[in-house]
N, C-alpha and C positions, 0 to 999 in steps of 0.2 A: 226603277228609275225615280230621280228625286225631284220635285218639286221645279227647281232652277232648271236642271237640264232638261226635264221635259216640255220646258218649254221655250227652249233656245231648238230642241226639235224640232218641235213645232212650226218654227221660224224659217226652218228648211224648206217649208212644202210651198213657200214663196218666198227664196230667198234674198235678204236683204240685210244681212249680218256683217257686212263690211258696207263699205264706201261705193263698190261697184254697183250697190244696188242693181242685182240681176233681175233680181222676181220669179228665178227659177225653181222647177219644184226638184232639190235635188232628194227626194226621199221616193221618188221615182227615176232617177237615176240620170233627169233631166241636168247636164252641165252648163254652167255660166262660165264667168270670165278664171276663175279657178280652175275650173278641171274638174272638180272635185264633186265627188256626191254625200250619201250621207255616211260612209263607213269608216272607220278606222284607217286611215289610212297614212303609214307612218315610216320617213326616210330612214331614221334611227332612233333609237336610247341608248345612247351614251355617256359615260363620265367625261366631264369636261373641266378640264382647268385655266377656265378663262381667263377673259381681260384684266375682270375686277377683282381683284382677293378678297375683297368683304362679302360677295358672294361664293366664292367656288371656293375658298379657302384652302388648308394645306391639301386636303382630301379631294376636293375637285367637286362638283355637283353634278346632279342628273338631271341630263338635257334631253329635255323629248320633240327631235326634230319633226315637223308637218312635212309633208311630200306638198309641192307647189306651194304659190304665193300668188297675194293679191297686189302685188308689185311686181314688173318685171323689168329691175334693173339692168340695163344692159350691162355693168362691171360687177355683177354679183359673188361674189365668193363660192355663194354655196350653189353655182348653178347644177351644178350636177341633180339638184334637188330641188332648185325653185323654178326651172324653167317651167312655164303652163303649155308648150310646144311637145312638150316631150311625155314616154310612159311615165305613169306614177312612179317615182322612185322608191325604194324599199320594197316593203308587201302590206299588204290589211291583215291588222291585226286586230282578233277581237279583245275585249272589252278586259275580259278576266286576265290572258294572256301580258295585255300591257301590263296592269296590275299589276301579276305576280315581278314581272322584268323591275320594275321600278320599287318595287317592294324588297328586293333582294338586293339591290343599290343604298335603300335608303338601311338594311341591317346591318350592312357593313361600317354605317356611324356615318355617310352623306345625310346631310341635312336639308338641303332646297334641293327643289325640282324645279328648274325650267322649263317654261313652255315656248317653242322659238317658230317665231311666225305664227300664231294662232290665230290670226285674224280672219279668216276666212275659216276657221276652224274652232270655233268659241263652244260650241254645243260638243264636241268631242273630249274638250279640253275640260268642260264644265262634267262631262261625265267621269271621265277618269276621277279630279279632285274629290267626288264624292265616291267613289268607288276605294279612293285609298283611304279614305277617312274612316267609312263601313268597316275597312279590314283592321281601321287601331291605328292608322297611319298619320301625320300630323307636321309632317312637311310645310317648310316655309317656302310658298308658291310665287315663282316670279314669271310675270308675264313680260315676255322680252318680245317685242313687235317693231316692227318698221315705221310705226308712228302715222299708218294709215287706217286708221280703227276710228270705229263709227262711235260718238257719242253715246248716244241710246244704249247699243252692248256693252259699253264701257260701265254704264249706272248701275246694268243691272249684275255686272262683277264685282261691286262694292261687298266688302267685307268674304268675296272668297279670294280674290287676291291680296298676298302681303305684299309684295314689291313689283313697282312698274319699273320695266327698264324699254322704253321707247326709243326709237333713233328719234332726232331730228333731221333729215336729211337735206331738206330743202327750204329755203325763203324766196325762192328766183322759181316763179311758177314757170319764166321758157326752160328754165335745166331742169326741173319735173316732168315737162313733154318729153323733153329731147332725152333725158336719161332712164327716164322709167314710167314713161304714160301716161302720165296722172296731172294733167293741167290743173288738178285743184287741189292739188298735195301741198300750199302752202299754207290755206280755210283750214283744209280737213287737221293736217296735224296740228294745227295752231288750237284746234276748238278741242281736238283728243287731247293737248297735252294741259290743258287748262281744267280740263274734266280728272285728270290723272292729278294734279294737284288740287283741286278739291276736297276729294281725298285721302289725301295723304299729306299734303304740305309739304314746307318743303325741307325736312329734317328726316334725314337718315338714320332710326332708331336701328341702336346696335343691341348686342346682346352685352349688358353691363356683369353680368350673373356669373361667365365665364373666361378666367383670366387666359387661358391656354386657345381660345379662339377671338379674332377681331370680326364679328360675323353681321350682319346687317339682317333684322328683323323683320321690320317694316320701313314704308319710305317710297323712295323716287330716285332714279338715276337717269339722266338722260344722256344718250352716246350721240354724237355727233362723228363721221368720220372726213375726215379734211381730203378732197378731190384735187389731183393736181391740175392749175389752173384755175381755179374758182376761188381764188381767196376769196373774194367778194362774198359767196355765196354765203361762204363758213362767216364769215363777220356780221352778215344779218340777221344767220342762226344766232348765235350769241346773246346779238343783239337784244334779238325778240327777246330769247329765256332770261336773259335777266329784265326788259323791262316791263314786261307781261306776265313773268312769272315772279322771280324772284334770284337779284344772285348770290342767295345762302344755296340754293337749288345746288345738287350734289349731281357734274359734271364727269364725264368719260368721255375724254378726247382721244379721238384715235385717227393714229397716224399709220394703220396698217396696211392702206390700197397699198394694192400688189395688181397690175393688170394679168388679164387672162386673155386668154385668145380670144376671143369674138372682138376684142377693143383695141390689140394688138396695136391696127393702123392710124388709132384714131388720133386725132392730133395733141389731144392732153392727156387721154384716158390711157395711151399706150406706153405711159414712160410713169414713173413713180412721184411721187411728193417732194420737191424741193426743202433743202434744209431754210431758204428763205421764204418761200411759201408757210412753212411749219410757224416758223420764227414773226412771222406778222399774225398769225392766228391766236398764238401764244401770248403777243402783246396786246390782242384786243382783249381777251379772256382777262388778264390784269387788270386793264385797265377798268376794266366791269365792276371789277370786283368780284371776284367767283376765285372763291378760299377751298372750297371743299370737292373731294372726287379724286378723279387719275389722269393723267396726260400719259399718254404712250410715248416711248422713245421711235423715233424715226426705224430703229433696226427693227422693230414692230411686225415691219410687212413682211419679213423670216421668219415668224414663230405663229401665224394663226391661216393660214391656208389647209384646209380639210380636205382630206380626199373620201369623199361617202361610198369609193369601192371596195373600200375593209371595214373589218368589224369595228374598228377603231380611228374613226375618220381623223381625232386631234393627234394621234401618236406620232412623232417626229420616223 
């Protein structure tokens, strides 16, 4: 074990590697607000042909889903796998195992590995990276998180991550409570995503070298996804990233909510995204200034619902 990861271990035996700050020892098996202890434990690795084409490009990239999260949004997509109520979804896998899975992804000629939700999973996520690396591996590594990550872990992933792709979810700390827990999720992301452009900046380095791929090297992407009924909330988001960050800052708007059952009844959450709702988010984003990224089409919330009870959660 290398250096970095043995001591994001280490952090486990009181842990406080997210925002929950537990202080549990989870390398005794002891769980906090995750679930989670110190093992491998993993919903899926899967080819994913995501949102962004400058990451997952025509071939699709390798997504290495975490079982649970340090969020628990009640309209989650992936609840089959983030819910912290439920068994660990997927199985523990050791160390080598993952490796070889992801190593036989990236032969095929994928290029980035995603790590999705690792917040709560930084010491797992920090071993693999050096486990692929040992084997000749050299993967452009993208930490895709919910934008609830603790500064401190963030410093000390400098230089093993190439690309942050953060949500911004929130700027309205009561739709933080009411929606996923986290009264302080407007601090926490606001001081993550300022750590995440430190650095990185806010220019999305492509890969100039090859004409046949438009692929994203290094950089920064932040996903916002637009909630029906909260315009408000999406116009703060905004707001903030360009005038706290920057609006050259390379954007991923998505217009995917799809409600699932748990939110069925709920009075905004139960019904989909208004084309006028889209349409005044869209006009604040202009008005910012923010040239660079992806805006999803509204038909969107069709094409990215996962089901994690096949081998192939994204396959239509």
């Amino acid at each position: 074990m290398n250096m970095l990861s043995q001591k994001f271990v280490e952090k486990m035996q009181a842990c406080k590697l997210c925002p929950r700050n537990c202080g549990v020892n989870r390398q005794q098996g002891v769980l906090g607000y995750c679930r989670n202890d110190h093992q491998l434990h993993l919903a899926s690795i899967t080819l994913h042909k995501g949102e962004e084409p400058v990451l997952s490009g025509p071939d699709g990239l390798c997504n290495v889903f975490f079982a649970h999260c340090n969020l628990q949004c009640s309209y989650c997509q992936n609840h089959q796998i983030s819910r912290n109520d439920i068994l660990l979804a997927g199985e523990q896998w050791s160390l080598a195992a993952a490796t070889r899975q992801i190593g036989r992804m990236l032969a095929s000629g994928i290029r980035h590995v995603g790590f999705v939700s690792p917040s709560h999973m930084v010491a797992q996520m920090v071993a693999m990276v050096e486990a692929l690396r040992q084997e000749g591996w050299k993967p452009v590594i993208v930490y895709n998180s919910n934008g609830y990550d603790k500064v401190e872990t963030l410093r000390q992933l400098e230089g093993l991550v190439d690309i942050y792709l953060p949500d911004c979810k929130y700027m309205d700390a009561r739709l933080a409570t009411e929606l996923s827990g986290a009264p302080d999720y407007p601090q926490v992301a606001a001081a993550a995503l300022r750590e995440m452009y430190r650095q990185m900046g806010p220019v999305l380095h492509m890969d100039d070298d090859r004409d046949d791929d438009d692929l994203a090297l290094r950089g920064m992407m932040v996903r916002h996804l637009v909630l029906p009924g909260q315009v408000a909330n999406s116009l703060q988001v905004l707001r903030f990233l360009a005038r706290e960050l920057s609006p050259k800052l390379t954007l991923s708007l998505m217009a995917q909510y799809r409600p699932i059952a748990a939110v069925a009844r709920h009075p905004q959450l139960g019904r989909r995204v208004t084309e006028e709702e889209y349409e005044a988010v869209l006009q604040e984003m202009e008005e910012l200034g923010f040239t660079e990224g992806f805006v999803q089409e509204l038909a969107g919330a069709d094409c990215y619902l996962p089901d994690f009870s096949r081998d192939s959660p994204f396959e239509p």
